[in-house]
C-alpha positions as CSV (number, residue, x, y, z in Angstrom):
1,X,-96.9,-153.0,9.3
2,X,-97.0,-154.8,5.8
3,X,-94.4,-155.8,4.1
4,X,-95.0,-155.8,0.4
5,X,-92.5,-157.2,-2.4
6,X,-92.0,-157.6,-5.9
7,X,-90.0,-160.0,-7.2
8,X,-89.2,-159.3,-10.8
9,X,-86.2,-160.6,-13.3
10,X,-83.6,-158.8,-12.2
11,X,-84.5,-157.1,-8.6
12,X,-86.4,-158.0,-5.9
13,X,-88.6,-154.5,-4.8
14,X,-89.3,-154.3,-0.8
15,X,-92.3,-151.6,0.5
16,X,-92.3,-151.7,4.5
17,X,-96.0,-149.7,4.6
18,X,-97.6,-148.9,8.0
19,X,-101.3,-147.9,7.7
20,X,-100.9,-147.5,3.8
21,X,-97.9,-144.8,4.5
22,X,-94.6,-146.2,2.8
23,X,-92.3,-146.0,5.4
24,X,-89.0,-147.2,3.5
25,X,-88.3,-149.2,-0.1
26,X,-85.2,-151.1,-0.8
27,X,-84.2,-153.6,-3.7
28,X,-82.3,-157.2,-3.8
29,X,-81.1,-158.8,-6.8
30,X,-83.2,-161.8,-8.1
31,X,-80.6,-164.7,-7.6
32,X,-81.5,-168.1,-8.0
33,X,-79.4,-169.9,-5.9
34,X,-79.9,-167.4,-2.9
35,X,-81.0,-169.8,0.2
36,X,-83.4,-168.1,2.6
37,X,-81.2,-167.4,5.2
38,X,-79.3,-165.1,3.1
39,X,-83.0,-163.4,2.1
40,X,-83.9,-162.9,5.8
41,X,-80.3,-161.4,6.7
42,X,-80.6,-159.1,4.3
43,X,-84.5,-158.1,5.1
44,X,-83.8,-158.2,8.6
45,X,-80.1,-155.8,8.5
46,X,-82.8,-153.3,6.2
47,X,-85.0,-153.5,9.1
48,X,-82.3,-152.6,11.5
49,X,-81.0,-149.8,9.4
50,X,-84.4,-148.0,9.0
51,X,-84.9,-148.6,12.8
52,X,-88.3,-150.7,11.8
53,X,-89.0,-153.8,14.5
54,X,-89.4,-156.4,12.2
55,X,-91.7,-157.9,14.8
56,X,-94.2,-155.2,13.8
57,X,-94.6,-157.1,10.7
58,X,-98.4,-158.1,10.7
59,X,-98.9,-159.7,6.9
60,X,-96.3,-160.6,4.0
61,X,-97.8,-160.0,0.4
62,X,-95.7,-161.0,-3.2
63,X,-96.2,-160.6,-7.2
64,X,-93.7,-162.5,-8.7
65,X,-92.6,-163.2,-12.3
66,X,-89.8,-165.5,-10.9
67,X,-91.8,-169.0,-10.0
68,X,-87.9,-170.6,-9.1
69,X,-87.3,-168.1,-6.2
70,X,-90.4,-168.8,-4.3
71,X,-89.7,-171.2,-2.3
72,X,-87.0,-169.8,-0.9
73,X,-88.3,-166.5,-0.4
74,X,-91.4,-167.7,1.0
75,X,-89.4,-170.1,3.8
76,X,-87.4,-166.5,4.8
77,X,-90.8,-164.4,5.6
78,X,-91.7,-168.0,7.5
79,X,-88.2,-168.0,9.6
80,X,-87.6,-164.2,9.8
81,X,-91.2,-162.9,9.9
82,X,-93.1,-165.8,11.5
83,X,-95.4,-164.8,8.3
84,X,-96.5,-167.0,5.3
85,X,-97.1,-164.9,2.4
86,X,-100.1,-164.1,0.3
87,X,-98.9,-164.7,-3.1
88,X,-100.7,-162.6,-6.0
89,X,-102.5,-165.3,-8.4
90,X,-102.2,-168.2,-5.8
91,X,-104.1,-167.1,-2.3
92,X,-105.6,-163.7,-4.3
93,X,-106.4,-162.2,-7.9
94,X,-105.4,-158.9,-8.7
95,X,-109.3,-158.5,-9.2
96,X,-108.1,-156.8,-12.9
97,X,-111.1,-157.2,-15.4
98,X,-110.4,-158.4,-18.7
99,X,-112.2,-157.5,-22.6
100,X,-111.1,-160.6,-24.1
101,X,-111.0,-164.5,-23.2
102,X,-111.9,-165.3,-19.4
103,X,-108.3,-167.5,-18.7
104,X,-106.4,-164.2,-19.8
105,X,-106.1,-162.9,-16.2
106,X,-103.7,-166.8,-15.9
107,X,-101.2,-166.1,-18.5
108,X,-101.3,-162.1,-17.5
109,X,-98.0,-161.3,-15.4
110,X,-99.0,-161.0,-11.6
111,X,-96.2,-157.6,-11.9
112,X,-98.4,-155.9,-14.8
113,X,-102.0,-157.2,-13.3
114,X,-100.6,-155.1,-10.2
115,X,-99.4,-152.3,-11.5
116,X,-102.9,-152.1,-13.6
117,X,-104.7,-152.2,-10.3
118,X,-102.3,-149.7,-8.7
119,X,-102.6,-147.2,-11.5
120,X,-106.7,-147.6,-11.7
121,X,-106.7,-146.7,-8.0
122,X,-104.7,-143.6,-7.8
123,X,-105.4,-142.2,-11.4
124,X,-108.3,-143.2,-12.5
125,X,-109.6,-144.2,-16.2
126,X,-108.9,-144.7,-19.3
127,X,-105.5,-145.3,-18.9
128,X,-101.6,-146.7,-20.4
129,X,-99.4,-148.0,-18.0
130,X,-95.7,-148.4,-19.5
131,X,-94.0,-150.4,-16.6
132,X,-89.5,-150.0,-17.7
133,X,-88.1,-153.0,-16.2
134,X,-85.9,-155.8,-17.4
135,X,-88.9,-156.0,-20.6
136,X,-90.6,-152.5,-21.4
137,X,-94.6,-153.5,-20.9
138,X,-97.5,-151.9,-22.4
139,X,-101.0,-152.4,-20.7
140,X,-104.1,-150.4,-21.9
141,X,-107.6,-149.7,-20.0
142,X,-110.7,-148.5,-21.2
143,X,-112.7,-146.2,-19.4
144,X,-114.3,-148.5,-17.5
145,X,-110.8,-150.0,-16.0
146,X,-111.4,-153.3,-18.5
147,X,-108.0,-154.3,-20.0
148,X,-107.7,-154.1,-23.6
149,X,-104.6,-155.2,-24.3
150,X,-100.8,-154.2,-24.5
151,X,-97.5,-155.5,-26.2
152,X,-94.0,-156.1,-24.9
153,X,-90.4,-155.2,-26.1
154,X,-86.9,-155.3,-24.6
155,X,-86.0,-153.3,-22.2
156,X,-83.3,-150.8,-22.8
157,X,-80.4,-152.4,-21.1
158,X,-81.2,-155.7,-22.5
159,X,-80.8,-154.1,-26.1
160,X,-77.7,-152.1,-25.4
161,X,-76.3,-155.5,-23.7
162,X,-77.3,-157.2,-27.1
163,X,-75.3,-154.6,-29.2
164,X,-72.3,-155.0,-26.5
165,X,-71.7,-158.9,-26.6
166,X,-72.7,-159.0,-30.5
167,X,-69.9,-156.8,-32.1
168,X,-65.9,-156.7,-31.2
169,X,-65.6,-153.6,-31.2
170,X,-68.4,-151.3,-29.6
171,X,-67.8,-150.0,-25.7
172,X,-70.1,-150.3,-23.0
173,X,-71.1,-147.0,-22.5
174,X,-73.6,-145.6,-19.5
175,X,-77.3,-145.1,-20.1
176,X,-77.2,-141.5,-20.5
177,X,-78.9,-138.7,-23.0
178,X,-77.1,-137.5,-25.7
179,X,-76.7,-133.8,-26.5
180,X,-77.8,-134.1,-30.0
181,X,-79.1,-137.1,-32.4
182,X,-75.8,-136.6,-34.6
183,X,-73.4,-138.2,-32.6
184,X,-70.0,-137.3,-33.0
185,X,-67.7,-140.0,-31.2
186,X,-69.1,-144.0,-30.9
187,X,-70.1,-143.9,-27.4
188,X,-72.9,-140.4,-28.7
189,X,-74.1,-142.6,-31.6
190,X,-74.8,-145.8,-29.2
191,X,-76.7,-143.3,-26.5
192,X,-78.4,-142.2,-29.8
193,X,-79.4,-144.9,-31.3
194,X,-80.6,-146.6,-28.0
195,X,-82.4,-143.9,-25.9
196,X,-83.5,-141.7,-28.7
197,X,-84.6,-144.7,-30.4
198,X,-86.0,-146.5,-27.6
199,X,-88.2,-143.1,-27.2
200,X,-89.4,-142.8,-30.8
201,X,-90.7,-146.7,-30.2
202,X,-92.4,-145.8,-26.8
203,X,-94.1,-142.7,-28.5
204,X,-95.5,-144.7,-31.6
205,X,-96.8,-147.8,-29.3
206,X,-98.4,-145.3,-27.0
207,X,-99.8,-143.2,-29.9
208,X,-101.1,-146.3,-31.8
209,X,-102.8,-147.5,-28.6
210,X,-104.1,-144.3,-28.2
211,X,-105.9,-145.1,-31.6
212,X,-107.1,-148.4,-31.1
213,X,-108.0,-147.5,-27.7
214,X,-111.0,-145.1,-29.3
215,X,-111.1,-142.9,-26.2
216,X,-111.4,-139.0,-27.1
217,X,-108.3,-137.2,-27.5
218,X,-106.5,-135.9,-24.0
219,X,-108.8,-138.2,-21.8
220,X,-106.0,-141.2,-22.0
221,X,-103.3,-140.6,-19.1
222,X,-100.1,-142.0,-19.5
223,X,-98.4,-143.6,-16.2
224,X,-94.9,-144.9,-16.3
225,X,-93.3,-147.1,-13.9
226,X,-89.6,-148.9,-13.4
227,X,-86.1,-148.6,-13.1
228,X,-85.9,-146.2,-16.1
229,X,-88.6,-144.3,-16.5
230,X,-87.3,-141.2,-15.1
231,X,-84.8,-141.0,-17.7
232,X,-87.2,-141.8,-20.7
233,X,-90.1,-139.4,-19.7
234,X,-87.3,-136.2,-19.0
235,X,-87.0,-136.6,-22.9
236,X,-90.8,-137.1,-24.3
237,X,-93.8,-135.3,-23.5
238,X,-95.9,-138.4,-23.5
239,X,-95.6,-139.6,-20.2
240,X,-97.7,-137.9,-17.6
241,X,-96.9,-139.1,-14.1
242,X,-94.0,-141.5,-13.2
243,X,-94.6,-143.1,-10.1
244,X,-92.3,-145.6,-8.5
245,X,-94.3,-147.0,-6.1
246,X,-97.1,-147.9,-8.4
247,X,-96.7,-151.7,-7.7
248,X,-96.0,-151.8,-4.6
249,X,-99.4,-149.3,-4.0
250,X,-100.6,-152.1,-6.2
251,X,-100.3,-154.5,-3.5
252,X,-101.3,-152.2,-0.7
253,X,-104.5,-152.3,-2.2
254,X,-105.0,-156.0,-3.3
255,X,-103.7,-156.7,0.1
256,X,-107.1,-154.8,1.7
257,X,-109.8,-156.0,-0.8
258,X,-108.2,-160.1,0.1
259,X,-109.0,-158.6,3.5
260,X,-112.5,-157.9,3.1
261,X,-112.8,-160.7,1.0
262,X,-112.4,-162.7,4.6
């Protein structure tokens, strides 16, 4: 078996995959001050739930946006897994090709670099990938699977928690989609203004990239990836897949070319 993970701002992603199948997926939150004995309990009780010998685990592989948690992740797969783990942009590259500047692929997150990669390989070329996570990212490939470029924004619970501890009087109110733009009570105007919005801004980035992109019109397919992506593509028609295992297939298949690589 391989263990795959993705360590990102908020959650820490687990794939258990056996001969490139995923068997099971579960999630952690990304605490700094977790030790690694509280990592590995928690890997190891998932194990034992799923009914997975964690023995079976042949190779550990990680893209992480967190440098801090590292170490201590790393030392659980050592203690629990008798594994050290190959760490995207340390021991391998993504092997992502870049249009621009050659050092690009060192300030590129190891999270978007994957899901690039993981994208490519299922879907093909030219593509966006819109990856909804704790920041919304944009990445754009030619048809020759070069990177072209892409752009960042918050994500959507980071801007509704902005609106929430910036004003006395607002509620929290749950992520969901209004009826109708025209909110009549506060908590319909906030899901308004913040998905219906957030949408408009998705649709205009991906439109615009579209243009700068050059590629003829209906040839650029549109993956989405992350906790809400679901939510946002139900409500726009310019998202063709979601897929949310797309950086954890990612590392599936970084995983096998570090393998050929010897």
């Amino acid at each position: 078996m391989l263990l795959v993970i993705d360590v990102g701002n908020t959650n820490m992603v687990f794939g258990i995959y056996e001969n490139d199948r995923l068997l099971n997926t579960f999630r952690m939150t990304t605490e700094e001050n977790i030790t690694s004995d509280e990592i590995g309990l928690k890997v190891w009780t998932y194990f034992q739930r799923f009914r997975l010998n964690e023995s079976a685990v042949e190779d550990v592989i990680i893209c992480s946006v967190v440098p801090r948690v590292m170490h201590t992740l790393t030392n659980a797969m050592v203690k629990f897994f008798n594994r050290t783990p190959i760490v995207v942009g340390e021991q391998v590259r993504s092997g992502l090709l870049y249009a621009r500047e050659s050092n690009y692929a060192a300030r590129h997150g190891a999270d978007r670099s994957v899901a690039c990669v993981g994208a490519l390989k299922k879907y093909g070329a030219p593509l966006i990938v819109l990856d909804f996570g704790t920041a919304t990212k944009i990445d754009v490939m030619d048809r020759y699977g070069i990177y072209q470029g892409g752009s960042i924004l918050a994500g959507i619970q980071i801007s509704v928690n902005a609106l929430f501890q910036k004003t006395a009087k607002l509620p929290e109110v749950q992520l969901a989609f209004p009826p109708r733009v025209l909110g009549m009570d506060t908590v319909e105007q906030i899901q308004a203004g913040t998905l219906c919005g957030y949408i408009g801004t998705m649709e205009y980035l991906i439109q615009r990239s579209k243009q700068e992109l050059g590629e003829p019109e209906g040839s650029v397919k549109v993956v989405a990836t992350g906790g809400l992506a679901r939510l946002i593509a139900a409500n726009t028609n310019v998202i063709d897949v979601v897929d949310s295992s797309l950086i954890l297939d990612g590392l599936v298949h970084i995983y096998h070319k570090y393998l050929e690589q010897g």
